[in-house]
Residue, then its C-alpha position, 0 to 999 in steps of 0.5 A: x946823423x947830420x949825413x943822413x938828415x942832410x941827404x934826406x933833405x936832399x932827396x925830399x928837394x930833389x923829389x918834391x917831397x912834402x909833410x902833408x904827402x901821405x901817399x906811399x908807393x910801391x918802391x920797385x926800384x932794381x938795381x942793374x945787372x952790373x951792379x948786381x954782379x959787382x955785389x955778389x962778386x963781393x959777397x962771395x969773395x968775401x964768405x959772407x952769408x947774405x941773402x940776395x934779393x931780386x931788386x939787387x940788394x944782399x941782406x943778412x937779418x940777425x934777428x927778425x924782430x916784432x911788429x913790421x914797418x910798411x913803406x910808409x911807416x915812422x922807425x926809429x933806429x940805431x946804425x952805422x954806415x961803411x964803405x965796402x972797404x970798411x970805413x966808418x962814413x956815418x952812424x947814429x942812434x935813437x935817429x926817426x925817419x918815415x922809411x918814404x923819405x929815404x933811400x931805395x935801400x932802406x925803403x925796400x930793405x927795413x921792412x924786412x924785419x921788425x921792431x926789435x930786429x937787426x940787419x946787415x944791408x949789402x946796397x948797390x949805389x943804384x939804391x943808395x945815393x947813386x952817382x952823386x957823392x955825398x958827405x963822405x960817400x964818393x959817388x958810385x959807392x957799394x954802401x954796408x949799412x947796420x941797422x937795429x929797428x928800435x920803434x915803428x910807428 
């Protein structure tokens, strides 16, 4: 949990995020078409039934869930994070966010489901934490995150 809170830190500073900004745009992030094909490689080889989205993410949604956040909703969840080789790098529960002061990933990826609703995101570094390394996370990383949506406010 510390890792995600130290890494939307991060991104607010780096972005000039601020409490009082109540716009929410349109993320239209892609990933780039190495990156797309690296991940898709990936799934493949490994039998695993993933949806793929045209941004360059794979997700495999294990219940839809009720009402859906928008990019500039509050959710609390429940997740875990691993490398692509299946370390366990991060994982938290009960944990609150507004989806604009996270990563591309989960911007683009939670709205997907809804309240109640569970999902397996596959994320390319490009939407997730990029070229930098952070906090176990080595710079470049293919990133398998869990997800359980328990509340969107």
């Amino acid at each position: 949990m510390l890792l995600v809170m130290f890494v939307v830190a991060i991104i607010c500073a780096t972005l000039s995020c601020k409490k009082t900004d109540t716009t929410c745009a349109t993320v239209t992030t892609a990933a780039p078409d190495a990156e797309k094909v690296f991940l898709r490689n990936y799934i493949s080889t490994n039998g695993i039934s993933a949806t793929e989205d045209s941004r360059g993410f794979f997700y495999s949604i294990d219940s839809i869930g009720g009402t859906k956040p928008t990019a500039c909703s509050n959710v609390t969840v429940n997740y875990t994070l691993r490398l692509l080789n299946g370390t366990l790098v991060d994982n938290g529960n009960n944990v609150t966010f507004n989806l604009m002061n996270l990563i591309v990933g989960w911007q683009e990826g939670i709205p997907l489901i809804g309240k109640n609703g569970k999902i397996i995101l596959y994320l390319p570094p490009s939407l997730a934490y990029g070229s930098q390394a952070t906090s176990g996370i080595p710079a470049n990383s293919y990133l398998v995150f869990t997800i359980s949506l328990k509340e969107v406010y």
